[in-house]
N, CA, C and O atoms as CSV, one atom per row, in Angstrom:
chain,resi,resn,atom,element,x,y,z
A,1,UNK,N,N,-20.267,17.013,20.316
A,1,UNK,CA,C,-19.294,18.085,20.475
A,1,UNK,C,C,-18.639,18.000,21.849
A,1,UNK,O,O,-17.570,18.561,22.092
A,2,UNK,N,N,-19.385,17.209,22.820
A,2,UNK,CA,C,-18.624,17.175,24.298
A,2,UNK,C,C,-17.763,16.158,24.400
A,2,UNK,O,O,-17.138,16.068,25.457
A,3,UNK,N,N,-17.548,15.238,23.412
A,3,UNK,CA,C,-16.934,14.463,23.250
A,3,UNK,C,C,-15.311,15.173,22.810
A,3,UNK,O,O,-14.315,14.452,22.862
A,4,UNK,N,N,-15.231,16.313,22.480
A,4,UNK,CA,C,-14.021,16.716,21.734
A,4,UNK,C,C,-13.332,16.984,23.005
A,4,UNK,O,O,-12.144,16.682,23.119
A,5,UNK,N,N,-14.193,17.702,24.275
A,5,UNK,CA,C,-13.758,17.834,25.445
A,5,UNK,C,C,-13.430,17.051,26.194
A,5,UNK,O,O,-12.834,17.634,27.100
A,6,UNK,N,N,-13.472,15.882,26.385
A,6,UNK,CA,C,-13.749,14.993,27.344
A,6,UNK,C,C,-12.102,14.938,27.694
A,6,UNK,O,O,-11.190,15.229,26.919
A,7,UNK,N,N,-11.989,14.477,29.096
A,7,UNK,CA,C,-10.365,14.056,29.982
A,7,UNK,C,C,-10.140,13.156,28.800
A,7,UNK,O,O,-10.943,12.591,28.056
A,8,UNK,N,N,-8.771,13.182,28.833
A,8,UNK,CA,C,-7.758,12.241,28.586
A,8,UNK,C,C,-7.881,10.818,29.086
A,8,UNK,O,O,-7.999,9.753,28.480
A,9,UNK,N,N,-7.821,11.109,30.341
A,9,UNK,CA,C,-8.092,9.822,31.434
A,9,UNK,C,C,-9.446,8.858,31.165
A,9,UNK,O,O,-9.341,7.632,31.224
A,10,UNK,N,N,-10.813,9.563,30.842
A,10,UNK,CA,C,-11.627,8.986,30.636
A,10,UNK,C,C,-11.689,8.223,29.131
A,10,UNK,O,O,-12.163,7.115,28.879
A,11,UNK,N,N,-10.966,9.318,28.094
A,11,UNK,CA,C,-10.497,8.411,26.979
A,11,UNK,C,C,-10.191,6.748,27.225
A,11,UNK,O,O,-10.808,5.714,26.968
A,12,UNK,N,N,-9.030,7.045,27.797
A,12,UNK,CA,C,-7.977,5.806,27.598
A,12,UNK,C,C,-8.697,4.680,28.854
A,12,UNK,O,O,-8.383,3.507,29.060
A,13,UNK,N,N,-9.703,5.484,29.533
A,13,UNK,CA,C,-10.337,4.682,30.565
A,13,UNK,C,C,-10.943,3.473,29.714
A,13,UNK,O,O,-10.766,2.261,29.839
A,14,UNK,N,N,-11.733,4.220,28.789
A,14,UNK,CA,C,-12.922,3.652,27.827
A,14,UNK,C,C,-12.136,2.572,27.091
A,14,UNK,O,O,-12.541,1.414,26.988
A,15,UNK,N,N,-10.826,3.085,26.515
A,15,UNK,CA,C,-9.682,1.979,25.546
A,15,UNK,C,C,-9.990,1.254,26.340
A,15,UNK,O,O,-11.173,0.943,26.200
A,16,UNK,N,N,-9.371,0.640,27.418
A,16,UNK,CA,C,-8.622,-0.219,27.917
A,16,UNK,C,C,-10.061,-1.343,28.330
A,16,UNK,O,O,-10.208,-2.521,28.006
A,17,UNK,N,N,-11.091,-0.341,29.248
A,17,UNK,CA,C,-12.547,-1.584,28.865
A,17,UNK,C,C,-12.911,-1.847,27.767
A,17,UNK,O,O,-13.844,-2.643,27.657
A,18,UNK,N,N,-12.499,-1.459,26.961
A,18,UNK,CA,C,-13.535,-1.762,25.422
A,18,UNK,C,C,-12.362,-3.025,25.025
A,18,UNK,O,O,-12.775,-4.032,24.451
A,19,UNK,N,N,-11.140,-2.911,25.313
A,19,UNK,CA,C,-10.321,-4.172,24.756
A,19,UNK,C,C,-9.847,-5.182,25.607
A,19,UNK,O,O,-9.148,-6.143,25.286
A,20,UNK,N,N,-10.446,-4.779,27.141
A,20,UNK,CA,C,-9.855,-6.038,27.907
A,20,UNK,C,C,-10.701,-7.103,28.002
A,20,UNK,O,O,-10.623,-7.662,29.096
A,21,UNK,N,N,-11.647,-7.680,27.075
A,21,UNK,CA,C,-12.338,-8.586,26.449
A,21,UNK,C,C,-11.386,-9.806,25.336
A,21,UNK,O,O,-11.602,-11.005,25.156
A,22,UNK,N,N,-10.501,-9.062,24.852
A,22,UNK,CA,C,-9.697,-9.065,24.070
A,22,UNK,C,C,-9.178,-9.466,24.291
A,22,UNK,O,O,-8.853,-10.459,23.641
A,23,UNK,N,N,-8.437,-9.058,25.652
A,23,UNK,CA,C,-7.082,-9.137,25.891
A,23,UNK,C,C,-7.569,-10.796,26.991
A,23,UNK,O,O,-7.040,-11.873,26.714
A,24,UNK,N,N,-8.472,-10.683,28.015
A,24,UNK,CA,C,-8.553,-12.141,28.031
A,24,UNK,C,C,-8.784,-13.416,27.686
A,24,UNK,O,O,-8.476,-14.479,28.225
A,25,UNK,N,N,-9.515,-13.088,26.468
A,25,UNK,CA,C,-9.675,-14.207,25.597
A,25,UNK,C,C,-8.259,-14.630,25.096
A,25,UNK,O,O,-7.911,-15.779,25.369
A,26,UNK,N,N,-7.270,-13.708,24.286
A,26,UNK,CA,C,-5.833,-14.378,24.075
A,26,UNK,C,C,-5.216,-14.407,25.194
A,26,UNK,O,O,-4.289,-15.196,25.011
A,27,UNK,N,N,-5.162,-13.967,26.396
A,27,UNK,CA,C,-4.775,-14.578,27.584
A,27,UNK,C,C,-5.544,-15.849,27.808
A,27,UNK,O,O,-4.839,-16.830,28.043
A,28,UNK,N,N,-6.738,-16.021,27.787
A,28,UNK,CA,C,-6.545,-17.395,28.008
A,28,UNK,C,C,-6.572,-18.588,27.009
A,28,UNK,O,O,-6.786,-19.767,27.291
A,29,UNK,N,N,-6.313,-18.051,25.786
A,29,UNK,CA,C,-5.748,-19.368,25.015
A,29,UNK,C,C,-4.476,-19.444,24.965
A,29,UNK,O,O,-4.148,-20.356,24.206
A,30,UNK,N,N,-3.730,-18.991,25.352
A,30,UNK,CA,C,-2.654,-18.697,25.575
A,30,UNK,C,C,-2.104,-19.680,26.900
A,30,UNK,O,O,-1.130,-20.419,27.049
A,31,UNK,N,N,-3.166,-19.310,27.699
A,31,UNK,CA,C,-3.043,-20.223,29.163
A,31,UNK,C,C,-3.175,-21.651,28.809
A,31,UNK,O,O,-2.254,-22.414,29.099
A,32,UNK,N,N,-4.679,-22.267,27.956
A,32,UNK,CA,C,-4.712,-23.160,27.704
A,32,UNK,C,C,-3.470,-24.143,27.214
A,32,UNK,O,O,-3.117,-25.182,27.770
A,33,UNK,N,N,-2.775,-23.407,25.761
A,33,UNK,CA,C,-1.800,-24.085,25.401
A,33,UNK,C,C,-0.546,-24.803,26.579
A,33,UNK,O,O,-0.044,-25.925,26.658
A,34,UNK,N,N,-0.367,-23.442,27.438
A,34,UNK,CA,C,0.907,-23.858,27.925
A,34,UNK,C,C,0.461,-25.038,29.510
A,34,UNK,O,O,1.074,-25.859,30.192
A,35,UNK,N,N,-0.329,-24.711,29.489
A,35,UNK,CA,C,-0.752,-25.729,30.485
A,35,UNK,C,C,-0.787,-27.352,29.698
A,35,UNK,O,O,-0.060,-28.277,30.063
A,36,UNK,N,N,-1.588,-27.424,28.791
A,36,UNK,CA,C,-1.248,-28.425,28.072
A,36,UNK,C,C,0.567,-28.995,28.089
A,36,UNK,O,O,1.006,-29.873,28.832
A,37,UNK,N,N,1.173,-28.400,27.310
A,37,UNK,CA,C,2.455,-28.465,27.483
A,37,UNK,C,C,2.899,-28.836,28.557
A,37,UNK,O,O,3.367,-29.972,28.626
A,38,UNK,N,N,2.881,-27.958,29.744
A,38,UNK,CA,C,3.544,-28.314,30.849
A,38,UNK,C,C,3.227,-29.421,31.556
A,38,UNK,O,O,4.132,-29.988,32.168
A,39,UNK,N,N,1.395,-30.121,31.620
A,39,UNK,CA,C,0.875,-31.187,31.972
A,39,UNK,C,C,1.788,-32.446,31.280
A,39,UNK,O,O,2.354,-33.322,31.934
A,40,UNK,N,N,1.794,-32.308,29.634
A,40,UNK,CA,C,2.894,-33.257,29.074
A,40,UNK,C,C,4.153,-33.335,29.853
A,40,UNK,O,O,4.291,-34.206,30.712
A,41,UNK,N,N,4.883,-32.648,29.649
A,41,UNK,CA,C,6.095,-32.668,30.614
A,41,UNK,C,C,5.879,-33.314,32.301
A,41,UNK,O,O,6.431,-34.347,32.681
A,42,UNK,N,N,5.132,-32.617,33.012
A,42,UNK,CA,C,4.951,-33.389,33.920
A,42,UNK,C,C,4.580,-34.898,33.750
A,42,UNK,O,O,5.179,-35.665,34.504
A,43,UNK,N,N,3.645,-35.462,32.838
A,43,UNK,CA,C,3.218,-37.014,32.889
A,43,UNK,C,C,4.882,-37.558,32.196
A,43,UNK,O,O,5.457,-38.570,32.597
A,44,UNK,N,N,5.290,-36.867,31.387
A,44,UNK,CA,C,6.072,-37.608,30.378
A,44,UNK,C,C,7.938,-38.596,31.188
A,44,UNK,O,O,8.385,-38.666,32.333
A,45,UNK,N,N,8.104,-38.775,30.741
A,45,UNK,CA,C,9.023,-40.378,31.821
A,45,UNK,C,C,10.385,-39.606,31.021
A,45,UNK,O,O,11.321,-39.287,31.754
A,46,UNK,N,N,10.508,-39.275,29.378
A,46,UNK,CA,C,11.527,-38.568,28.654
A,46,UNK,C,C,11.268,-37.541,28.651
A,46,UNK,O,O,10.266,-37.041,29.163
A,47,UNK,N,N,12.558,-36.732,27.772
A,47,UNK,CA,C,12.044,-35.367,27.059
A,47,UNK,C,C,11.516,-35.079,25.959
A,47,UNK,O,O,11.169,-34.052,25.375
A,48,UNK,N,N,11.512,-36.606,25.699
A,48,UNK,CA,C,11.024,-36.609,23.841
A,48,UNK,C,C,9.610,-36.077,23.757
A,48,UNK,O,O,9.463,-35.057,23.083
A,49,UNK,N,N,8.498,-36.633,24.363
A,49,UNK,CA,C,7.267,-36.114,24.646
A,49,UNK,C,C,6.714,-34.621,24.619
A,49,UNK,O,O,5.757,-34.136,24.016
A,50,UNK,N,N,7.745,-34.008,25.571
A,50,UNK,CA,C,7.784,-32.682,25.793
A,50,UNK,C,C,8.023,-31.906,24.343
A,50,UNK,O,O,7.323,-31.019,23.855
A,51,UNK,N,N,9.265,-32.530,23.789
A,51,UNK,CA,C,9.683,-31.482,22.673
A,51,UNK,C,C,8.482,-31.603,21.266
A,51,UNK,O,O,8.266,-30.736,20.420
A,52,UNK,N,N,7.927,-32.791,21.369
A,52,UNK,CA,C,7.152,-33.258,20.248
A,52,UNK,C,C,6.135,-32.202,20.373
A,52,UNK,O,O,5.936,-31.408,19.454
A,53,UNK,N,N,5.277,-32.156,21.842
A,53,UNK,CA,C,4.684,-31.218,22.066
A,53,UNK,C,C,4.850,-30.015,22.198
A,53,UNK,O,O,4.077,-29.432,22.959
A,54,UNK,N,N,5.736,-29.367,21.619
A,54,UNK,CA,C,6.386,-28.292,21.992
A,54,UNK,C,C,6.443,-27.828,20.548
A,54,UNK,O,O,6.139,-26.667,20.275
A,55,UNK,N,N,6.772,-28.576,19.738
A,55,UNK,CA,C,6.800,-28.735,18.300
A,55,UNK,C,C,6.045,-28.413,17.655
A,55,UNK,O,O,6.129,-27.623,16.714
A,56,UNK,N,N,4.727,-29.247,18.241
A,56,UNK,CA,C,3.641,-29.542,17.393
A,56,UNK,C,C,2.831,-27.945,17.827
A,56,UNK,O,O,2.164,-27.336,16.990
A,57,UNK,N,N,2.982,-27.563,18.898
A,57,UNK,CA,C,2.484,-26.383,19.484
A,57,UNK,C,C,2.604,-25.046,18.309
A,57,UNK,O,O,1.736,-24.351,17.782
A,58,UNK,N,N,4.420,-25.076,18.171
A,58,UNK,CA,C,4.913,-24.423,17.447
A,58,UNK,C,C,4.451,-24.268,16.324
A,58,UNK,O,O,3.881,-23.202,16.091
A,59,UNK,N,N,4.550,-25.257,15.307
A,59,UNK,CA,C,3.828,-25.266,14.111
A,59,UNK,C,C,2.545,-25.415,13.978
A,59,UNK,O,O,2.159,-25.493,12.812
A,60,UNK,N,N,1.491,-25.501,15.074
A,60,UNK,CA,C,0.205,-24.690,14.780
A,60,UNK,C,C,0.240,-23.858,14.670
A,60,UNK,O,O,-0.174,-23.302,13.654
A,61,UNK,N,N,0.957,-23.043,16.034
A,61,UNK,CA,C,0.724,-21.737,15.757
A,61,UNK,C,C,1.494,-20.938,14.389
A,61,UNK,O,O,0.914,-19.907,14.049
A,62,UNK,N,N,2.446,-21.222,13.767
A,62,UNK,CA,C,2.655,-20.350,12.791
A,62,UNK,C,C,1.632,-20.815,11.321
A,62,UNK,O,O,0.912,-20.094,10.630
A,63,UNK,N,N,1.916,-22.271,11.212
A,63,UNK,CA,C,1.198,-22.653,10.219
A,63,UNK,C,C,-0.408,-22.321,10.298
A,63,UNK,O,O,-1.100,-21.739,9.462
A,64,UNK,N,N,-0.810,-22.920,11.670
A,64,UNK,CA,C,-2.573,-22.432,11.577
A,64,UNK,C,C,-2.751,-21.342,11.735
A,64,UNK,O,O,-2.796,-20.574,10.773
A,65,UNK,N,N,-2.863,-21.047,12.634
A,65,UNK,CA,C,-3.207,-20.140,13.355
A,65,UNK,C,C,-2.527,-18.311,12.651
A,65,UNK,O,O,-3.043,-17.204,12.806
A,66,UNK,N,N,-1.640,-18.577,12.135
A,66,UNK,CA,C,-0.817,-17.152,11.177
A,66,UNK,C,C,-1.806,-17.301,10.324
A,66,UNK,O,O,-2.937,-16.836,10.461
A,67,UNK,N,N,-1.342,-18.059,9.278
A,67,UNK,CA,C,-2.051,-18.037,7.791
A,67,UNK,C,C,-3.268,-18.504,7.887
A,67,UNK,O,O,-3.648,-18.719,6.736
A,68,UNK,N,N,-4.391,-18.878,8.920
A,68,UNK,CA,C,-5.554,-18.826,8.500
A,68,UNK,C,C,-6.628,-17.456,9.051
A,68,UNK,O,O,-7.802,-17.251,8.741
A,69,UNK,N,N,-5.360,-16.340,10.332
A,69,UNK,CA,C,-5.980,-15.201,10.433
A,69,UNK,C,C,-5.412,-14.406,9.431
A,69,UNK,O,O,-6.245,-13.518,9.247
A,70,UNK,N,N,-4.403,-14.212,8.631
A,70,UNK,CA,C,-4.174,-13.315,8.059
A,70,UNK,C,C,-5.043,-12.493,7.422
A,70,UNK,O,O,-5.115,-11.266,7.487
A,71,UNK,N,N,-5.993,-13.610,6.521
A,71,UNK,CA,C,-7.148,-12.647,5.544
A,71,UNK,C,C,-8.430,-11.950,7.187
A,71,UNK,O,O,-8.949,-10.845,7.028
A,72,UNK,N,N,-8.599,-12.395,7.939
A,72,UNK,CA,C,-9.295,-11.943,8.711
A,72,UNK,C,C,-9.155,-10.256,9.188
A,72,UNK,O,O,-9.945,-9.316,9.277
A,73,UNK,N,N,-7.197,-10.530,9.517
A,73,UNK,CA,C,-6.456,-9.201,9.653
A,73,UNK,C,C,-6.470,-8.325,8.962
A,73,UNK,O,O,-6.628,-7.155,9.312
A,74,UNK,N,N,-6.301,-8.740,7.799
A,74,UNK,CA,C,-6.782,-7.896,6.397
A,74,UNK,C,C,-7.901,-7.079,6.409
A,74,UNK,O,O,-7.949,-6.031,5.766
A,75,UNK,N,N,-9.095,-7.629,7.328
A,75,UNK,CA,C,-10.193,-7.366,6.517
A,75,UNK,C,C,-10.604,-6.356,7.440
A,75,UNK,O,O,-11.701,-5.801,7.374
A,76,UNK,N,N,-9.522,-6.054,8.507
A,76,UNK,CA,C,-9.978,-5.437,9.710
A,76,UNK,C,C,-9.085,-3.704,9.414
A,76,UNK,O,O,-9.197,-2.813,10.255
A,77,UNK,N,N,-8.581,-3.585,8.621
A,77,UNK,CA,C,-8.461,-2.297,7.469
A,77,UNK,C,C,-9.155,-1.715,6.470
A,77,UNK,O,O,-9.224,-0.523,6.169
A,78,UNK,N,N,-9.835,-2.982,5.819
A,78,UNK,CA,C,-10.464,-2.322,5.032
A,78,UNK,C,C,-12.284,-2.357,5.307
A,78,UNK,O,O,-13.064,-1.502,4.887
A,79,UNK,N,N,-12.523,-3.161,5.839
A,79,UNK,CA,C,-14.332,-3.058,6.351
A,79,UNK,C,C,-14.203,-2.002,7.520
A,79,UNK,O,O,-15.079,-2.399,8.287
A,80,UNK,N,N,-13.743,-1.109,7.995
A,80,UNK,CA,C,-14.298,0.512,8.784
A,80,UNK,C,C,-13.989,1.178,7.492
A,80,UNK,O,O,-14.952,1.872,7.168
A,81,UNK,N,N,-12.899,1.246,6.520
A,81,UNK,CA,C,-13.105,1.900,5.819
A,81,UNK,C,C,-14.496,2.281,4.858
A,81,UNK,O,O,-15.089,3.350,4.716
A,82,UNK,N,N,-14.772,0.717,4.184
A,82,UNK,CA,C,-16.252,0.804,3.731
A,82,UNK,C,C,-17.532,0.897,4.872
A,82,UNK,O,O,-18.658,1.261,4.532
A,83,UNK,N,N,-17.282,0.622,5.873
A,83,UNK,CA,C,-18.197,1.331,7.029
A,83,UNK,C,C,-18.568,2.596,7.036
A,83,UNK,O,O,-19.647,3.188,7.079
A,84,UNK,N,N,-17.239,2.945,6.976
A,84,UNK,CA,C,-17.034,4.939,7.474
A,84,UNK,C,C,-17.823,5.626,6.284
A,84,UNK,O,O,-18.204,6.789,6.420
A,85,UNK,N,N,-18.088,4.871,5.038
A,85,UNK,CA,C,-17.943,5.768,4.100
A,85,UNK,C,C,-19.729,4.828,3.456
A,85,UNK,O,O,-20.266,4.700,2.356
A,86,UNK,N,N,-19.929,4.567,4.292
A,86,UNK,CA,C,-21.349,4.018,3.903
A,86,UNK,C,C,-21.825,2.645,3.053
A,86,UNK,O,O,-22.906,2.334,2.554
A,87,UNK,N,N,-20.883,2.157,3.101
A,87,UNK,CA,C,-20.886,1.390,1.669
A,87,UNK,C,C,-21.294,-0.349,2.327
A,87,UNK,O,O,-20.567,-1.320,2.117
A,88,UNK,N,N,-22.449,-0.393,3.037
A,88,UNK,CA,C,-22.392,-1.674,3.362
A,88,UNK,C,C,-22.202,-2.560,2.593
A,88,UNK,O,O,-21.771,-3.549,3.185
A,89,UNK,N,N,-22.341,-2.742,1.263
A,89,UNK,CA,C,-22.243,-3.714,0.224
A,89,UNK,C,C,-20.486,-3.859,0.717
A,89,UNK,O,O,-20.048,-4.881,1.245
A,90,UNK,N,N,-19.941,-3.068,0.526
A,90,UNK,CA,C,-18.365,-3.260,0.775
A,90,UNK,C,C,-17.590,-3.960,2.162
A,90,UNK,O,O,-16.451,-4.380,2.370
A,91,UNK,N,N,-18.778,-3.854,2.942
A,91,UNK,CA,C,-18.264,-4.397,4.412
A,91,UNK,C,C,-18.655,-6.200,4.362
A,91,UNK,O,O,-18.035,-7.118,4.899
A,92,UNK,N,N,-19.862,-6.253,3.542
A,92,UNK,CA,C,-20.250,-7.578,3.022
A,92,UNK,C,C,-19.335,-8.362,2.577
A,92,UNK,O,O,-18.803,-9.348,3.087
A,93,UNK,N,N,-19.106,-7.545,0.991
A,93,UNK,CA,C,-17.900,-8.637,-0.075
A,93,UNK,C,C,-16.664,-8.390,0.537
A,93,UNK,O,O,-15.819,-9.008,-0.109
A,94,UNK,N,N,-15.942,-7.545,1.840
A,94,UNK,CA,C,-14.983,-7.420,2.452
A,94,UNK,C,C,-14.716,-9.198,3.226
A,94,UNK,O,O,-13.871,-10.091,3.170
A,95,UNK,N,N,-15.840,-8.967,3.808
A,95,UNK,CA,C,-16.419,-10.240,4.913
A,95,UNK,C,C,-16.231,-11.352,4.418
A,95,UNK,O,O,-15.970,-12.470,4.864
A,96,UNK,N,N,-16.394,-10.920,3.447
A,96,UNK,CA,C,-16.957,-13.016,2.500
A,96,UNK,C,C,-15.497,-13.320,1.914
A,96,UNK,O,O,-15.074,-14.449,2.163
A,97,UNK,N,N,-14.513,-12.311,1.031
A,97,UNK,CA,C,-13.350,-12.028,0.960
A,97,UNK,C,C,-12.555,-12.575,1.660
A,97,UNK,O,O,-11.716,-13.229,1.041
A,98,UNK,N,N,-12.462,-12.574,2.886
A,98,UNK,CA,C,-11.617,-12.832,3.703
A,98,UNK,C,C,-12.276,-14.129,5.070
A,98,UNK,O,O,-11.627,-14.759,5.904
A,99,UNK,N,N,-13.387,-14.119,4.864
A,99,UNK,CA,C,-14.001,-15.710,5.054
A,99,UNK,C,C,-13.670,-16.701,4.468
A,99,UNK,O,O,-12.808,-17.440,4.945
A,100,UNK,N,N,-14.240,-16.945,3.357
A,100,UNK,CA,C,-14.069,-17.875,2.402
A,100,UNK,C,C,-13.110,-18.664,2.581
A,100,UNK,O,O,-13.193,-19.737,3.179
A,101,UNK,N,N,-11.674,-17.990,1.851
A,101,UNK,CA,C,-10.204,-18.324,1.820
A,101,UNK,C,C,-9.450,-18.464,2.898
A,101,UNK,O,O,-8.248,-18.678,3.058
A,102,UNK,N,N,-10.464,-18.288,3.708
A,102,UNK,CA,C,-9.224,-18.359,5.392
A,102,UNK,C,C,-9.342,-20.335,5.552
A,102,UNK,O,O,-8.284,-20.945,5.700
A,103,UNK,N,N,-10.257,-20.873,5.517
A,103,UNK,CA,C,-10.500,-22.533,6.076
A,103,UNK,C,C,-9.428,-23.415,4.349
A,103,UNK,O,O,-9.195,-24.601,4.114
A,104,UNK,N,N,-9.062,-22.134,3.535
A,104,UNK,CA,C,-8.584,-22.841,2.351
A,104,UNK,C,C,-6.859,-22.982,2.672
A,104,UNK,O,O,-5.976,-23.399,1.924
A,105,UNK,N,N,-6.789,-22.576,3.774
A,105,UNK,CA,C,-5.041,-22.581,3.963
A,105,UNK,C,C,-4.711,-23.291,4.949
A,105,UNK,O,O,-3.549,-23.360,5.347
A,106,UNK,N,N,-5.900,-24.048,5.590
A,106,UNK,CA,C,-5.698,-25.187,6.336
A,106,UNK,C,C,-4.883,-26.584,5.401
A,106,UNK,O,O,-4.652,-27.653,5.966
């Protein structure tokens, strides 16, 4: 019930640690990629190198990296729902649901 009270401030205090775990992990794959990239460019003698890599960057990320989190994204709506409501069997076949078929769109 003291929870209904609690600051504002300490709310959004709590957000922001509970997701800046989050937030550096895709910060640093994020870092990884473009460093890659830019290392190419620096070694590379053309621009052809650069764009290939730039390319190839590109279409991981939409091709892999989209369509093999999507079912993951999915599953992150409906497993609190079967959480909230008790139903571990549902957070299970949620899990496996959206496991399975994710390495199938590689």
């Amino acid at each position: 019930d003291d929870d209904m009270h609690e600051p504002s401030y300490r709310v959004a205090a709590r957000f922001f640690v509970s997701g800046l775990p989050i937030a550096l992990v895709d910060g640093a794959k994020l870092t990884v990629t473009a460093l890659t990239v830019m290392q190419i460019g620096h070694a590379a003698s053309s621009a052809t190198p650069l764009a290939a890599a730039t390319l190839g960057v590109l279409t991981f990320n939409v091709a892999g990296n989209m369509i093999l989190t999507a079912p993951l994204s999915a599953m992150d709506t409906i497993a609190p729902q079967n959480f909230g409501a008790g139903n571990a069997v549902g957070v299970g076949l949620t899990a496996l649901r959206a496991v399975i078929p994710a390495p199938a769109f590689l």
